[in-house]
mmCIF file as Biopython writes it, N, C-alpha, C and O atoms, coordinates in Angstrom:
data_model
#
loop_
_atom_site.group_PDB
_atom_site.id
_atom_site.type_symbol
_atom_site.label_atom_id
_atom_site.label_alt_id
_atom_site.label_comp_id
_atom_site.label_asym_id
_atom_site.label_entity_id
_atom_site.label_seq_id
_atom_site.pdbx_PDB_ins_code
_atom_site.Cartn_x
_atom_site.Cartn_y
_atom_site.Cartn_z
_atom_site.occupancy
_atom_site.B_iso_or_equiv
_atom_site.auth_seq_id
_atom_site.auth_asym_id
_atom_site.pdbx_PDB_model_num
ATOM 1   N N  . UNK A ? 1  ? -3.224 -11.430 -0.357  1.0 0.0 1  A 1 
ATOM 2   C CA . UNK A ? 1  ? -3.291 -10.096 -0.922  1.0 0.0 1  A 1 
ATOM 3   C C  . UNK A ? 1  ? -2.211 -9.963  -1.999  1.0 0.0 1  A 1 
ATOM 4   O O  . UNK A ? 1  ? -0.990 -9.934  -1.849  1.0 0.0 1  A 1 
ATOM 5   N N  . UNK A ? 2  ? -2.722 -9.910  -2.785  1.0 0.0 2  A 1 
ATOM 6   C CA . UNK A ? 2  ? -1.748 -9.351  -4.371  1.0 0.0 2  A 1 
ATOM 7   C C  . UNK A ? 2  ? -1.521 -7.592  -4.407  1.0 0.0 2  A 1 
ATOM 8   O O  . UNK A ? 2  ? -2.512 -6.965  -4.034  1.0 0.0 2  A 1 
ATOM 9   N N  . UNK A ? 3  ? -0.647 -6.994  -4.706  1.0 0.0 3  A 1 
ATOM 10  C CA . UNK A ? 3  ? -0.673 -6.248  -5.401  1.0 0.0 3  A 1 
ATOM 11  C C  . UNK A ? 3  ? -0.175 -6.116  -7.108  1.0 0.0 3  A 1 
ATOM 12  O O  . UNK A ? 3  ? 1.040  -6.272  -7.232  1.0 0.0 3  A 1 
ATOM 13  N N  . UNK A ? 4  ? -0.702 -5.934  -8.029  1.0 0.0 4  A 1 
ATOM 14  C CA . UNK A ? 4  ? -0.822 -5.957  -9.031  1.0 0.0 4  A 1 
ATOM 15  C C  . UNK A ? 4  ? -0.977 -4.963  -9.998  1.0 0.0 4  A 1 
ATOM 16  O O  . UNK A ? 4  ? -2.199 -4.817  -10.003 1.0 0.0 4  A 1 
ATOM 17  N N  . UNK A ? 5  ? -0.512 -4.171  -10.835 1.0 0.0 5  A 1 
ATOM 18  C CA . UNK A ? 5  ? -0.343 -3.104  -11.305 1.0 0.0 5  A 1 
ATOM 19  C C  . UNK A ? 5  ? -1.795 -2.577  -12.201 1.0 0.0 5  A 1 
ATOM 20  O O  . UNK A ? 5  ? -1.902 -3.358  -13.146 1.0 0.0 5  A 1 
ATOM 21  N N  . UNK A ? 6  ? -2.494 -1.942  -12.224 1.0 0.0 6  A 1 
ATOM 22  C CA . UNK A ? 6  ? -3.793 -1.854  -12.891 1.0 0.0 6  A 1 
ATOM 23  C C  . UNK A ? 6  ? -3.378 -1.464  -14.434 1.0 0.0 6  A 1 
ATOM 24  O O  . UNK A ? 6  ? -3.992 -1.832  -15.435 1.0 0.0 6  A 1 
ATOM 25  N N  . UNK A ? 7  ? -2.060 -0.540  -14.406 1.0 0.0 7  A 1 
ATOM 26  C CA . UNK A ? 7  ? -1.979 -0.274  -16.142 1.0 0.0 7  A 1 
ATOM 27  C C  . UNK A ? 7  ? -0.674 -1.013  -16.062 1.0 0.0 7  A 1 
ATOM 28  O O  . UNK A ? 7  ? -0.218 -1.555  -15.055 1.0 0.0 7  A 1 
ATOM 29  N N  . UNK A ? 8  ? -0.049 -0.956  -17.446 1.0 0.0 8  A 1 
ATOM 30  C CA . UNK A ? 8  ? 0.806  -1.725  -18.397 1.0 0.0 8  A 1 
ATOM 31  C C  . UNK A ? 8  ? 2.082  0.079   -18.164 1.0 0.0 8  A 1 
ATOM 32  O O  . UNK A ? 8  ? 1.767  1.174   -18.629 1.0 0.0 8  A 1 
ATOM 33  N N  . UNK A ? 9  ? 3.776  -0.280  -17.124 1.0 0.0 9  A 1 
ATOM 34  C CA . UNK A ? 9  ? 4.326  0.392   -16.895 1.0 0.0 9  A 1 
ATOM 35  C C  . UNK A ? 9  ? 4.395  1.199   -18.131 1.0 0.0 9  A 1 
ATOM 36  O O  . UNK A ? 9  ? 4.171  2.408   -18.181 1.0 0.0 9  A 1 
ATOM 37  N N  . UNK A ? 10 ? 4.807  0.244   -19.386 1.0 0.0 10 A 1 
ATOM 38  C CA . UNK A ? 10 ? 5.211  1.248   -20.518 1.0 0.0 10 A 1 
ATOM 39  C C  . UNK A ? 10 ? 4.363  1.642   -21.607 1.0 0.0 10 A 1 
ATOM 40  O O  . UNK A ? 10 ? 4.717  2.595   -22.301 1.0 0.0 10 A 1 
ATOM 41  N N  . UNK A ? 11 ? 2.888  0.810   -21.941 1.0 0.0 11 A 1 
ATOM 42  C CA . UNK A ? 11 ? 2.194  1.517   -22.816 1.0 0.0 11 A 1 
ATOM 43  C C  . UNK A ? 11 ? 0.536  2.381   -22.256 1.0 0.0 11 A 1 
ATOM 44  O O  . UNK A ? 11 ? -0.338 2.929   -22.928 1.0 0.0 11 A 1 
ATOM 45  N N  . UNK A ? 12 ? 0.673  2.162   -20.757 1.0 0.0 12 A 1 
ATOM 46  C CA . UNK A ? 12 ? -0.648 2.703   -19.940 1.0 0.0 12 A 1 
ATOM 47  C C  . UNK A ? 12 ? -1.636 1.523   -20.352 1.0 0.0 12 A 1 
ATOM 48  O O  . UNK A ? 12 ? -2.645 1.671   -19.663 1.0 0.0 12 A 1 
ATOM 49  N N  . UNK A ? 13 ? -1.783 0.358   -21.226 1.0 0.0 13 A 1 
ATOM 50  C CA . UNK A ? 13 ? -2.504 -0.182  -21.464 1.0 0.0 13 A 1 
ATOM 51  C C  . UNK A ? 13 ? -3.475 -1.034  -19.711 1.0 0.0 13 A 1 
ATOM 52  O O  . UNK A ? 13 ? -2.922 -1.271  -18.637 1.0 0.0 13 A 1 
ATOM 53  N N  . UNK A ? 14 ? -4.828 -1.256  -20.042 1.0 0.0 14 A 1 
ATOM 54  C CA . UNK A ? 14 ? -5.124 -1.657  -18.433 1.0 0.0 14 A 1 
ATOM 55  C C  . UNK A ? 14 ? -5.135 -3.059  -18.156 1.0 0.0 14 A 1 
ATOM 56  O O  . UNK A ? 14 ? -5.865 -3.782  -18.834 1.0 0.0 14 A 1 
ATOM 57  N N  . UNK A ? 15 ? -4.590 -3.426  -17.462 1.0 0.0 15 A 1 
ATOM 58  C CA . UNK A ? 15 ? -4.287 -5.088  -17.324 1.0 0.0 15 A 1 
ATOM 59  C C  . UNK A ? 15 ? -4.542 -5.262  -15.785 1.0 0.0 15 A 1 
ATOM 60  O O  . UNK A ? 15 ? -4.121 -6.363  -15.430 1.0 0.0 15 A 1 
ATOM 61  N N  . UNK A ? 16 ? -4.939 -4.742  -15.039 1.0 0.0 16 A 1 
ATOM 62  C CA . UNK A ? 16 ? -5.249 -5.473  -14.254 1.0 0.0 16 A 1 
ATOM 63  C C  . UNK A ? 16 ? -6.407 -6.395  -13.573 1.0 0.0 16 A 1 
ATOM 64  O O  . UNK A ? 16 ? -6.467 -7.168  -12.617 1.0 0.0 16 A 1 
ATOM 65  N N  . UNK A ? 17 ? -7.124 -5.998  -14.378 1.0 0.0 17 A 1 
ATOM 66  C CA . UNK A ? 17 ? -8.588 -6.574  -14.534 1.0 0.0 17 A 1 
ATOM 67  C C  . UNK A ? 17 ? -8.482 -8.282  -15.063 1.0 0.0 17 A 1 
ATOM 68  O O  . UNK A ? 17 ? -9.330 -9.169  -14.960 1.0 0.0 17 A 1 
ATOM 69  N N  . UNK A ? 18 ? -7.134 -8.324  -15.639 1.0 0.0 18 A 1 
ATOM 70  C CA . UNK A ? 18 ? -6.987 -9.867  -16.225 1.0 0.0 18 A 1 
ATOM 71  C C  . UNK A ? 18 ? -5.529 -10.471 -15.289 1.0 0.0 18 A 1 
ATOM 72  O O  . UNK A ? 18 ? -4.517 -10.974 -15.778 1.0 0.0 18 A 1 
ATOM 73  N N  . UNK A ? 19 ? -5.722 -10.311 -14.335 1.0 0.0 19 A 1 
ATOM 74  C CA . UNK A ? 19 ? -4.807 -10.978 -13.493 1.0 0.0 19 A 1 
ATOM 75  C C  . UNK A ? 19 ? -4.791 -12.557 -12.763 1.0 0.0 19 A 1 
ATOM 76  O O  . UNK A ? 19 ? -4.053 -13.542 -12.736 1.0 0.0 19 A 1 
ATOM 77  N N  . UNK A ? 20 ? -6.525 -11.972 -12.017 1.0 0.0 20 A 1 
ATOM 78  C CA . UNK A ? 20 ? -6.633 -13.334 -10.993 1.0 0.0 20 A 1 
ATOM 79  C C  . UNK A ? 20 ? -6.976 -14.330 -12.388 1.0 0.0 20 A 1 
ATOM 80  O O  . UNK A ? 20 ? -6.761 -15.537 -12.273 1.0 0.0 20 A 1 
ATOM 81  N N  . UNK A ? 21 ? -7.354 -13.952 -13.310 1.0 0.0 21 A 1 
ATOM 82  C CA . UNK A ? 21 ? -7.837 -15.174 -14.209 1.0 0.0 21 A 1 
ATOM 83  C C  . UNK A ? 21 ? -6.863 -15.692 -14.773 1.0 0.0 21 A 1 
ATOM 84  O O  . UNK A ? 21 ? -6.816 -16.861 -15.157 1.0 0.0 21 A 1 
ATOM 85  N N  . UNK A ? 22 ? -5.442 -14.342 -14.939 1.0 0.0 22 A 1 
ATOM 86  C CA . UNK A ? 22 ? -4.246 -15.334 -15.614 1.0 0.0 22 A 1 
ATOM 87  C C  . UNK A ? 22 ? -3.840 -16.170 -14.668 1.0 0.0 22 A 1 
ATOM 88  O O  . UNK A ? 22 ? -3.566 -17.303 -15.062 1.0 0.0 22 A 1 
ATOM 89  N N  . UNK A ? 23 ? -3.697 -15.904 -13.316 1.0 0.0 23 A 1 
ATOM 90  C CA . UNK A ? 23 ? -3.415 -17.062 -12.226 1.0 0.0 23 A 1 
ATOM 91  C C  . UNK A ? 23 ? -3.949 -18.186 -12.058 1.0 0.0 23 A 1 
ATOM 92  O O  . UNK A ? 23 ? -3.327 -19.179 -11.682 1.0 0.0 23 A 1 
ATOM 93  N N  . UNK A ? 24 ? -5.255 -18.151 -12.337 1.0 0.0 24 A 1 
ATOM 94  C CA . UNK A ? 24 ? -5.902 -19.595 -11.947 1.0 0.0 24 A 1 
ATOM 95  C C  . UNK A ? 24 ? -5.811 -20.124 -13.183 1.0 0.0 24 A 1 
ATOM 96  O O  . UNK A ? 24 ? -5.747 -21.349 -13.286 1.0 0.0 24 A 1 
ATOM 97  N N  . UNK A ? 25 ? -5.791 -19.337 -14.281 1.0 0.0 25 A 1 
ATOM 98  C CA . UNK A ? 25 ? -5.694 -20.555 -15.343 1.0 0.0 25 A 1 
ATOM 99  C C  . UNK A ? 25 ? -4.338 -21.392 -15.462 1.0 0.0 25 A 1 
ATOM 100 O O  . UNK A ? 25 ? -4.133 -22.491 -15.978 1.0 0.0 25 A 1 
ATOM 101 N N  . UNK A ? 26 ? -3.194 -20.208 -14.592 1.0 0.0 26 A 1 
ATOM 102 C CA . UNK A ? 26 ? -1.897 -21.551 -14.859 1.0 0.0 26 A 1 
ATOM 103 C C  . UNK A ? 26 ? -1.596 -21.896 -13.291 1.0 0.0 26 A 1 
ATOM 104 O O  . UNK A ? 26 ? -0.584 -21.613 -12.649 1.0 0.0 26 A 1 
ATOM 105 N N  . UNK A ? 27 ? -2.319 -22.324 -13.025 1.0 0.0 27 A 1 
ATOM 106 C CA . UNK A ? 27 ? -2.421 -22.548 -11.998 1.0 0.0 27 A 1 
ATOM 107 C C  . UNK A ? 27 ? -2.847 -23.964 -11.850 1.0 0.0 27 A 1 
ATOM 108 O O  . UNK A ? 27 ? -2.558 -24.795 -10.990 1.0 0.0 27 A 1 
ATOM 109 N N  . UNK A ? 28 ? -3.687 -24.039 -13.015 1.0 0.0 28 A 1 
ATOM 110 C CA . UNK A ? 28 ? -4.357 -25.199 -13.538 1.0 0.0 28 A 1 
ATOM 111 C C  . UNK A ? 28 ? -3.437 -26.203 -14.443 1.0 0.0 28 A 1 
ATOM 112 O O  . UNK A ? 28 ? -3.744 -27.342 -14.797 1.0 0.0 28 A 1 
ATOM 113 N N  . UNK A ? 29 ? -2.337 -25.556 -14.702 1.0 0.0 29 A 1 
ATOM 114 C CA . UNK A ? 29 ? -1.356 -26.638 -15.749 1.0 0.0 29 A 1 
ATOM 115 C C  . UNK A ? 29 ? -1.791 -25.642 -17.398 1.0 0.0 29 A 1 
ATOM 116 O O  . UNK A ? 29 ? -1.616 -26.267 -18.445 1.0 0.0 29 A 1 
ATOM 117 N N  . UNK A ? 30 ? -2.191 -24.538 -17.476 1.0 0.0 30 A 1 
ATOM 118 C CA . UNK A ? 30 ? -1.894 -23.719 -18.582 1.0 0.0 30 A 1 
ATOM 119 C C  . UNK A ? 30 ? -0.810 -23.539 -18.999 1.0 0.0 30 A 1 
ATOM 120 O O  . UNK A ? 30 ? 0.156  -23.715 -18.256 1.0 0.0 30 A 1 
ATOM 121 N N  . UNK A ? 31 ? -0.621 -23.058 -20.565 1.0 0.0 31 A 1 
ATOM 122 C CA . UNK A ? 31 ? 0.611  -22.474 -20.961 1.0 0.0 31 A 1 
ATOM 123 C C  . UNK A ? 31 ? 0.506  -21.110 -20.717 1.0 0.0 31 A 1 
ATOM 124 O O  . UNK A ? 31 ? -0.418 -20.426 -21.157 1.0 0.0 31 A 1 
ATOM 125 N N  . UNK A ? 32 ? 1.576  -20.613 -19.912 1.0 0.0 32 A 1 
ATOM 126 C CA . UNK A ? 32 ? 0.944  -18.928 -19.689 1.0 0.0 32 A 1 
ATOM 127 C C  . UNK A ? 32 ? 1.107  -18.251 -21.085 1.0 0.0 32 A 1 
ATOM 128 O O  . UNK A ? 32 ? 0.363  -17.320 -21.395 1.0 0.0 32 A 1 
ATOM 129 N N  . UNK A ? 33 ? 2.091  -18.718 -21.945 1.0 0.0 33 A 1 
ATOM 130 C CA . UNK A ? 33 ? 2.102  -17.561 -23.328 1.0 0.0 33 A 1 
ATOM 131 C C  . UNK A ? 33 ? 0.444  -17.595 -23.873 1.0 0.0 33 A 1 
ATOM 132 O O  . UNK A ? 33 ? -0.242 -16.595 -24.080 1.0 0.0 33 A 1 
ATOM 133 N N  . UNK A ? 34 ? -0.020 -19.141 -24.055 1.0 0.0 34 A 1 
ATOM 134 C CA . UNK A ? 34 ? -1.595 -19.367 -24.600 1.0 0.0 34 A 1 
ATOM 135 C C  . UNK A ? 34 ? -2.558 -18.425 -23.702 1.0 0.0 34 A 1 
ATOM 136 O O  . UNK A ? 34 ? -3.293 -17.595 -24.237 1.0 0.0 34 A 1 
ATOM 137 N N  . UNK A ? 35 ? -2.497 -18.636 -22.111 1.0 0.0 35 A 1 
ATOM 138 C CA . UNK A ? 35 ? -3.350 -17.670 -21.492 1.0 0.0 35 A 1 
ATOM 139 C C  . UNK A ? 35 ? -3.295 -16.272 -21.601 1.0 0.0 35 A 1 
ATOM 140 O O  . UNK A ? 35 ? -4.357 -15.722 -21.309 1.0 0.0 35 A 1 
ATOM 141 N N  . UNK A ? 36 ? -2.402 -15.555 -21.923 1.0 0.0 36 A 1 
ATOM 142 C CA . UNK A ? 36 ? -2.162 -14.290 -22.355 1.0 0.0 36 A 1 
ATOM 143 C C  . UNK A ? 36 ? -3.056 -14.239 -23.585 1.0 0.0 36 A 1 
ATOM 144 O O  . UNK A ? 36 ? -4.170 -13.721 -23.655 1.0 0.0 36 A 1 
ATOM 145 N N  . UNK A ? 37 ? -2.279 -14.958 -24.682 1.0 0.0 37 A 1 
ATOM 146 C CA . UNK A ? 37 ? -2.537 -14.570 -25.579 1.0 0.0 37 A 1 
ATOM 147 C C  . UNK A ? 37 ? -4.495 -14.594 -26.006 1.0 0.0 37 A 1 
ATOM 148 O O  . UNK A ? 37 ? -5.112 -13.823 -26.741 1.0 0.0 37 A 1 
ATOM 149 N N  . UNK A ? 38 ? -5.036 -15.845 -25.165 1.0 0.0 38 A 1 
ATOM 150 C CA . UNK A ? 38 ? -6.398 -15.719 -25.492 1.0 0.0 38 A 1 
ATOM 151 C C  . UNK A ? 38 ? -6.923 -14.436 -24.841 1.0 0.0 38 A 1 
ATOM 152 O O  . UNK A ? 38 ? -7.585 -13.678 -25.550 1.0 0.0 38 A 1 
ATOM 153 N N  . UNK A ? 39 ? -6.625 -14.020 -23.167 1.0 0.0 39 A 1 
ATOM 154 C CA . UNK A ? 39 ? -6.749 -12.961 -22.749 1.0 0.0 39 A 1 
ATOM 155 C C  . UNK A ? 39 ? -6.864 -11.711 -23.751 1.0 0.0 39 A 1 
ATOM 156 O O  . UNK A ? 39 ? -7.757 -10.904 -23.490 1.0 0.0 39 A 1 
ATOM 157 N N  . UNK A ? 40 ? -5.980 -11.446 -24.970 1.0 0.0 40 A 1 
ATOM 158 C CA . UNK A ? 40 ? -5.687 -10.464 -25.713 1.0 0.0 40 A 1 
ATOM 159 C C  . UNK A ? 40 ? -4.823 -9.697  -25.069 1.0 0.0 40 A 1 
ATOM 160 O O  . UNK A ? 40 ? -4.894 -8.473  -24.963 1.0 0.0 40 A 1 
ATOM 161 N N  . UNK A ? 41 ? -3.821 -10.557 -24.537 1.0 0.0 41 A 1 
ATOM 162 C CA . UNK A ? 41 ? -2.678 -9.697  -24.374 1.0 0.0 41 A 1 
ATOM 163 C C  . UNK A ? 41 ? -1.496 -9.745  -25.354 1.0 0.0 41 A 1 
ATOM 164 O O  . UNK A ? 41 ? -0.744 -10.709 -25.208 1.0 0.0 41 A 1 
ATOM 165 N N  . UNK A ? 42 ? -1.271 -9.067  -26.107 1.0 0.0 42 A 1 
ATOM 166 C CA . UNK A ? 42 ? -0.531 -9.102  -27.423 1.0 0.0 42 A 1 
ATOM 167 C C  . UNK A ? 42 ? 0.501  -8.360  -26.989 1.0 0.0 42 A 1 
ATOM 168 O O  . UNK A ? 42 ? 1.463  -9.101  -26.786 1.0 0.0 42 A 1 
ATOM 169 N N  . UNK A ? 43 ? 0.786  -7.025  -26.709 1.0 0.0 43 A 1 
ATOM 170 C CA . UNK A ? 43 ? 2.126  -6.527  -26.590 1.0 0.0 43 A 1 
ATOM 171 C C  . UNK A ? 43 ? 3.186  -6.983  -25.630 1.0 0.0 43 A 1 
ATOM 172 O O  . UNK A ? 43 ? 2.888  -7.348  -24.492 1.0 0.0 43 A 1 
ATOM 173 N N  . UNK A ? 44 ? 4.829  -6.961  -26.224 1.0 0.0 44 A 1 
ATOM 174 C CA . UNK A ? 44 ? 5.135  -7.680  -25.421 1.0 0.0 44 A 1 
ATOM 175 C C  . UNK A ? 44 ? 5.331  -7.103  -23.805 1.0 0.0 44 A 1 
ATOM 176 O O  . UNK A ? 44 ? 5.591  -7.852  -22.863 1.0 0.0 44 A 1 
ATOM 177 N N  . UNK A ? 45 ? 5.136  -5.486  -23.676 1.0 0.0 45 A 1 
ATOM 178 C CA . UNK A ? 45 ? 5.119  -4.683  -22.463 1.0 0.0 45 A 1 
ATOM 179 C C  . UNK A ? 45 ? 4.325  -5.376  -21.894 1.0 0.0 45 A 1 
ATOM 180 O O  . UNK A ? 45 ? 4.978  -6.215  -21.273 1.0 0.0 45 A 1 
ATOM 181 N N  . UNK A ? 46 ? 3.276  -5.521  -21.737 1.0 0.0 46 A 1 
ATOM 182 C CA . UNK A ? 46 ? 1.816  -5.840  -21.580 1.0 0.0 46 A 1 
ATOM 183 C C  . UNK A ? 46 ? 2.941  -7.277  -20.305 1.0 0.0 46 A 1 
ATOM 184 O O  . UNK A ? 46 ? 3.249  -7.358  -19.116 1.0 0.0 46 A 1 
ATOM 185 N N  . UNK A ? 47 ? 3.153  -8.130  -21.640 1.0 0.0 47 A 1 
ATOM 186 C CA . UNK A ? 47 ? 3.029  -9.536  -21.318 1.0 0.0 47 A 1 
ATOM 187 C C  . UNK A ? 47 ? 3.873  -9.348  -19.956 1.0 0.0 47 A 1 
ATOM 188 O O  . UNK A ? 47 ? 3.425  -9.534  -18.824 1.0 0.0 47 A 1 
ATOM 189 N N  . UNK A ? 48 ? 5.394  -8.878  -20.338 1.0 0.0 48 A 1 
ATOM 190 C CA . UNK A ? 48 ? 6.712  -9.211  -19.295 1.0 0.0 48 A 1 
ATOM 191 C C  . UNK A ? 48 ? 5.317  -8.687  -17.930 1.0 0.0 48 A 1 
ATOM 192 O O  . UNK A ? 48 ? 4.841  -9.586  -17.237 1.0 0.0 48 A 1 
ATOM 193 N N  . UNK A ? 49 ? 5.039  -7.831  -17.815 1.0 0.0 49 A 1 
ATOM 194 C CA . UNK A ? 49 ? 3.987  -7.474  -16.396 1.0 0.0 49 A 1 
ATOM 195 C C  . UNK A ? 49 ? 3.548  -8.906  -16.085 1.0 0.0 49 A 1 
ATOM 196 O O  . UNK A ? 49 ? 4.613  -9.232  -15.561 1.0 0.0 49 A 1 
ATOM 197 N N  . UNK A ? 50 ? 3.127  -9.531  -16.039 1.0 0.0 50 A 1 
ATOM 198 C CA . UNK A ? 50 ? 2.579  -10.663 -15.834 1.0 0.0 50 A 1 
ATOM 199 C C  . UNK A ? 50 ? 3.565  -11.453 -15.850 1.0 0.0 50 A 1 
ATOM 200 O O  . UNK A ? 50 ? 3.900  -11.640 -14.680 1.0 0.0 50 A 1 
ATOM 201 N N  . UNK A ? 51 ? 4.443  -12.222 -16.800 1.0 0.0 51 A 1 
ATOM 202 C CA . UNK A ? 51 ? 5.469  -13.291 -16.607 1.0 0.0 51 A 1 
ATOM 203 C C  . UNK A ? 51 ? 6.663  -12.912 -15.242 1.0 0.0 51 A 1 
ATOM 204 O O  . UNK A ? 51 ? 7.323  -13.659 -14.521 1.0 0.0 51 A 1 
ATOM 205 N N  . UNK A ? 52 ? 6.537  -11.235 -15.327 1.0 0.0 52 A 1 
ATOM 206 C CA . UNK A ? 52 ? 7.851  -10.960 -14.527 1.0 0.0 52 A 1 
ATOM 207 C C  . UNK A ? 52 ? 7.307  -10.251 -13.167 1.0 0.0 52 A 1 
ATOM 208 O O  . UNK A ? 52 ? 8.125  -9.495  -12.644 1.0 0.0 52 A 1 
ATOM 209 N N  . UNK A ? 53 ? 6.161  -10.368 -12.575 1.0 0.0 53 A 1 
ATOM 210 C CA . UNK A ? 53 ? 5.147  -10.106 -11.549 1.0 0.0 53 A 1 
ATOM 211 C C  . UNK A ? 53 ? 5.946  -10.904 -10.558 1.0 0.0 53 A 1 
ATOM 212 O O  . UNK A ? 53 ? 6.381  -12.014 -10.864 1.0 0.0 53 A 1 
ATOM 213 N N  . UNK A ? 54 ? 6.202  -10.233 -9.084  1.0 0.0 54 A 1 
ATOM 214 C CA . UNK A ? 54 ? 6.749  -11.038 -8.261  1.0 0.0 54 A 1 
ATOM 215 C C  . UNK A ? 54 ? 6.310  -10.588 -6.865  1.0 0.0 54 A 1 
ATOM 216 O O  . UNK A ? 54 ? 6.985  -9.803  -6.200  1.0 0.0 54 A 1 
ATOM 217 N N  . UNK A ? 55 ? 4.995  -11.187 -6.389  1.0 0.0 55 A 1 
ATOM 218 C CA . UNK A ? 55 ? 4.780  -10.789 -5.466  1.0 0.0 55 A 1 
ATOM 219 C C  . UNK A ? 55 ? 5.131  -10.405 -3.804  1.0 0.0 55 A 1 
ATOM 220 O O  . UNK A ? 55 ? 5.101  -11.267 -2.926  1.0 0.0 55 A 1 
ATOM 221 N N  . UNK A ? 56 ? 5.462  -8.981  -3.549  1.0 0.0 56 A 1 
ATOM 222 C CA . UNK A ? 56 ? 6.790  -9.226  -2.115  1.0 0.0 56 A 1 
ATOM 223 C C  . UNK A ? 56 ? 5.348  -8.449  -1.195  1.0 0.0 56 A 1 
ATOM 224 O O  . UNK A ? 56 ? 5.843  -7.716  -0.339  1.0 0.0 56 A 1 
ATOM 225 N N  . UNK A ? 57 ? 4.072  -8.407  -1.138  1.0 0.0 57 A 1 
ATOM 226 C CA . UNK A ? 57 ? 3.451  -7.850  -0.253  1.0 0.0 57 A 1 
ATOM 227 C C  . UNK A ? 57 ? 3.469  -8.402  0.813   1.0 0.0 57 A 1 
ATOM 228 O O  . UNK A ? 57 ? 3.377  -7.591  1.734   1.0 0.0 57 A 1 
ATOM 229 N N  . UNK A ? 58 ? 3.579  -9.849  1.256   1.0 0.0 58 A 1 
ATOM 230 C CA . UNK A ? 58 ? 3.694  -10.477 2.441   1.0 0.0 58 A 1 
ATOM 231 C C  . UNK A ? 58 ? 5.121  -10.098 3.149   1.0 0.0 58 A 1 
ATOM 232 O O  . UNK A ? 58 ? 5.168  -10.167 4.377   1.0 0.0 58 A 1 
ATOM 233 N N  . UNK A ? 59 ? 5.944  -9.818  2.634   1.0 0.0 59 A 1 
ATOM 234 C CA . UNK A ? 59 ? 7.433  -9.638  2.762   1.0 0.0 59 A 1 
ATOM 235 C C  . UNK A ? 59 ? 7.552  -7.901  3.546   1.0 0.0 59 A 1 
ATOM 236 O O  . UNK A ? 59 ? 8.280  -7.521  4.463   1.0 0.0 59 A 1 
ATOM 237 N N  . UNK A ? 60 ? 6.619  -7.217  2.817   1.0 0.0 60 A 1 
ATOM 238 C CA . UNK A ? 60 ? 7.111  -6.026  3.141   1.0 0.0 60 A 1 
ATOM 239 C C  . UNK A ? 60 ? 6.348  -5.355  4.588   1.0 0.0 60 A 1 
ATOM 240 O O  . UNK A ? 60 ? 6.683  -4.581  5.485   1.0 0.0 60 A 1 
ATOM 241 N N  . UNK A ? 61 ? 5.068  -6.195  4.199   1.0 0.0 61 A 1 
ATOM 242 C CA . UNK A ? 61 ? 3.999  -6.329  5.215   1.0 0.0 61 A 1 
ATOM 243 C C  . UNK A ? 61 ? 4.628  -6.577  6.808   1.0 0.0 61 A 1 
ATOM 244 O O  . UNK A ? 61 ? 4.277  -5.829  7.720   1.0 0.0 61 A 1 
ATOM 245 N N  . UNK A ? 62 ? 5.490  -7.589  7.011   1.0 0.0 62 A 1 
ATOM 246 C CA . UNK A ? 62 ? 6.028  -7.987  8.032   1.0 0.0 62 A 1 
ATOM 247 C C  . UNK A ? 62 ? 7.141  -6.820  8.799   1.0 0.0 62 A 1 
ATOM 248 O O  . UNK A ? 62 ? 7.211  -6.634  10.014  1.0 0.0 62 A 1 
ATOM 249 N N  . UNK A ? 63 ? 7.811  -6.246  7.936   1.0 0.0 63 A 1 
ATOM 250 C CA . UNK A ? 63 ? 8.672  -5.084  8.165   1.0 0.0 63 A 1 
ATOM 251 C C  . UNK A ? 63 ? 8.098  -3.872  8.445   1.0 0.0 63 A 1 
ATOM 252 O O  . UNK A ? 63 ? 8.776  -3.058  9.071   1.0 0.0 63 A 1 
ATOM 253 N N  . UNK A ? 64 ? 6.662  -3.508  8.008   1.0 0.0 64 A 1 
ATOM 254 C CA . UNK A ? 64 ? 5.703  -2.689  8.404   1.0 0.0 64 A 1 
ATOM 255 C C  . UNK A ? 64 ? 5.181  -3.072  9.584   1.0 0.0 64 A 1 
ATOM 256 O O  . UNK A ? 64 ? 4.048  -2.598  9.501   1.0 0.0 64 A 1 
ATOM 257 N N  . UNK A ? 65 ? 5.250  -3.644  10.690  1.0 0.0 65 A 1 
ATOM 258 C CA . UNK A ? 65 ? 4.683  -3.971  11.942  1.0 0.0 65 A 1 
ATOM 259 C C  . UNK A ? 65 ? 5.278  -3.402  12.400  1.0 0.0 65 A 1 
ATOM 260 O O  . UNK A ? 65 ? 6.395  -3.201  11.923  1.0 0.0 65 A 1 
ATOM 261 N N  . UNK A ? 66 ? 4.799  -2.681  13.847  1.0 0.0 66 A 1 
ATOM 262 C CA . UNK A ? 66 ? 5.202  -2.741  15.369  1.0 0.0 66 A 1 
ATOM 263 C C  . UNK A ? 66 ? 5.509  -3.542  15.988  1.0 0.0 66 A 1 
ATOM 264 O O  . UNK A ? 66 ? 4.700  -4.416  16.301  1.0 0.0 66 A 1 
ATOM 265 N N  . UNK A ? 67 ? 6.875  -3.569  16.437  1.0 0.0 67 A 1 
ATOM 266 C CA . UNK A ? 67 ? 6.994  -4.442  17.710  1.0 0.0 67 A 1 
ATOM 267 C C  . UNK A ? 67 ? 6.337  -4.522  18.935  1.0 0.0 67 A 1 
ATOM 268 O O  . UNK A ? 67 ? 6.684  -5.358  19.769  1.0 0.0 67 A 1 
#
């Protein structure tokens, strides 16, 4: 389970629709700046969302249980 932001924090732009595809493509041995950029992700707001994405849902998930 990802959570993943659907808009872009600082220009509302919508990016989350291009997520799982930026993953598997570098996932694959992509350059992530090239996968962005074919994506049409041009701004650099846009981009840091994605390069600086750090997924803690498994993390927080665990602290949300009942003992």
């Amino acid at each position: 389970m990802v959570v993943f932001p659907v808009r872009c924090f600082t220009c509302g732009a919508v990016i989350g629709d291009k997520w799982e595809v930026f993953i598997e493509r570098v996932k694959k041995g992509e350059d992530p700046g090239k996968v962005l950029d074919s994506l049409g992700i041009k701004r650099y707001c846009c981009r840091r969302m994605f390069i600086s994405h750090v997924n803690l849902i498994e993390e927080m998930i665990y602290y949300s249980r009942k003992v």
